[in-house]
N, C-alpha and C positions, 0 to 999 in steps of 0.2 A: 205216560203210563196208561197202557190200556186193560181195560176189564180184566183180562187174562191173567195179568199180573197180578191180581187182587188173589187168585185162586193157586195161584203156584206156589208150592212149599218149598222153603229153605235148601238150594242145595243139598245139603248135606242134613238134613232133621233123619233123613231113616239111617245113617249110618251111628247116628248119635242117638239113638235111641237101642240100636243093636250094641252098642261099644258099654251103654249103661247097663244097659240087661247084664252084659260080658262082669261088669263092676259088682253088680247087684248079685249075680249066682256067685261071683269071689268072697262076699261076702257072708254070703249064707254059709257057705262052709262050716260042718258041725266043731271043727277042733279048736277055735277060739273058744266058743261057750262053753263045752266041753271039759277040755285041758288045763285054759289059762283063764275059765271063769269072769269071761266076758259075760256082763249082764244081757240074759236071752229077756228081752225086754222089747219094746215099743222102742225105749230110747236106747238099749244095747246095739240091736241091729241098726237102727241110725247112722251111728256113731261108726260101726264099723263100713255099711255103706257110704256115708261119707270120706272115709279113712281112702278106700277105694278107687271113689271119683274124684277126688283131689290128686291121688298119686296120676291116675290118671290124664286128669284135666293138663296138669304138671308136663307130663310127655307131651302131650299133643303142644302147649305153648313153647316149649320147649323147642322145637323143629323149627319157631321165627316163620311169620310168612303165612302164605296161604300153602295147604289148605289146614293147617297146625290150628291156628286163631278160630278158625268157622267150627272146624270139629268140636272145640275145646268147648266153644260156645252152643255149638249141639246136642252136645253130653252134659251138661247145665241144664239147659231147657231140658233135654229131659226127664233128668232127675227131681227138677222142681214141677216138671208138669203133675211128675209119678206120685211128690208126694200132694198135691194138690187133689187126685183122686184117691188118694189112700184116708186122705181127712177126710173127703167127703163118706168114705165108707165107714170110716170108724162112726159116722153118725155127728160129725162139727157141722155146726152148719153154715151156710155160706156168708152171715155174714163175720164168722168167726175164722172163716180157711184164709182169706188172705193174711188175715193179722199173722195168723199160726205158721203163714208159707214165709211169712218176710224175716219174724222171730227166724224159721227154720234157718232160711237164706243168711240172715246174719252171721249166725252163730257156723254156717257151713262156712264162708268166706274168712273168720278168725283163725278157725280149726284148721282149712286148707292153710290158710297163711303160715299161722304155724309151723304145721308139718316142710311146707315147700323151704322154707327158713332155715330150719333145721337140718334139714337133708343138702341143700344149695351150701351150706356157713362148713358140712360135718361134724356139725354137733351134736354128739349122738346125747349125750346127757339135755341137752335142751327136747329133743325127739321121745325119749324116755319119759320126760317129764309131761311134756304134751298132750302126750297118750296116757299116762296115769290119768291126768287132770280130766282129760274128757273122756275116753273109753268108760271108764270107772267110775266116772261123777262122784267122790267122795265115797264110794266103796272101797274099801282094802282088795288091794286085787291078790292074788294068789302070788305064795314066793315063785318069783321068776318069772310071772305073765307078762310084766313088762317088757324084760329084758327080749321072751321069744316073741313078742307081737313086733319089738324096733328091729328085731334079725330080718321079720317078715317083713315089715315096710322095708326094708334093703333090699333082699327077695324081689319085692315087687316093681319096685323102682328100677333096678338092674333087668329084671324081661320086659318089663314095658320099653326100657333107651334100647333094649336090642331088635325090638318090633319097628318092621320097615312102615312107613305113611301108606304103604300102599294097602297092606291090610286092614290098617287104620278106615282110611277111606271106604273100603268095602266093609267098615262096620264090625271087622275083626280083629281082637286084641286079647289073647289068653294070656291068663296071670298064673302063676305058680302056685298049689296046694299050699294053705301054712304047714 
């Protein structure tokens, strides 16, 4: 291994940081907070960037193989890098960001598990449930937010299996409007 190698970035980190962003603007979308009363919150948009990257991550392992696994693991890093400088901006300070990134990490790996669970099993009542439980944290969500936020995880899951690896690759993946 020579020097060089010390300074080379991850094949694939700029596509997986484009493919995040790609998550991140899906998730901003005004019609969840809006319509179905997704908490516009610190932890609202989380919860639904997370929702995102997981449907996400989901596709890309999904495809078996390279370059599915490196992507999936690119749009990881850089969703956890992302929120690594989001703490340090909100003012945590660093000996409090990792605690807060791993808590995050945790709690993303359940939340994905769930969802990929659900969607892999077609349990839509288990999918429903999932996202009441975290979207909402113990909010009453609005009659029927559930029901249009699991049509949208369909929505999204279904454009993402129809997006070729090769737009993947070059860091491109558009998601459907809720």
């Amino acid at each position: 291994m020579g020097l060089a190698s010390l300074f080379r970035r991850p094949p694939y980190e700029r596509a997986g940081f484009h493919l995040y962003g790609a998550a991140v603007s899906a998730a901003r979308e005004p019609r969840p907070y809006v319509e179905w009363g997704v908490p516009d919150t610190t932890a609202g948009r989380f919860e639904l960037v997370s929702l995102h990257a997981a449907l996400l991550i989901r596709r890309l392992n999904a495809e078996g193989g390279e370059p599915g696994k490196s992507l999936a693991q690119a749009v990881f890093d850089a969703m956890f890098s992302d929120m690594d400088v989001n703490l340090r901006e909100m003012g945590v300070g660093d000996l409090g960001v990792g605690k807060r990134v791993k808590k995050l990490w945790e709690g993303f790996h359940g939340r994905a598990r769930a969802y990929q669970e659900a969607l892999d099993g077609g349990d839509d009542a288990a999918l429903r449930e999932a996202l009441g439980r975290n979207v909402w944290a113990g909010h009453a969500p609005l009659e029927g937010a559930v029901e249009a936020l699991a049509a949208h995880v369909h929505r999204v899951a279904g454009a993402l299996a129809g997006q070729g690896m090769e737009a993947f690759v070059r860091g491109e993946a558009a998601f459907p409007a809720p």
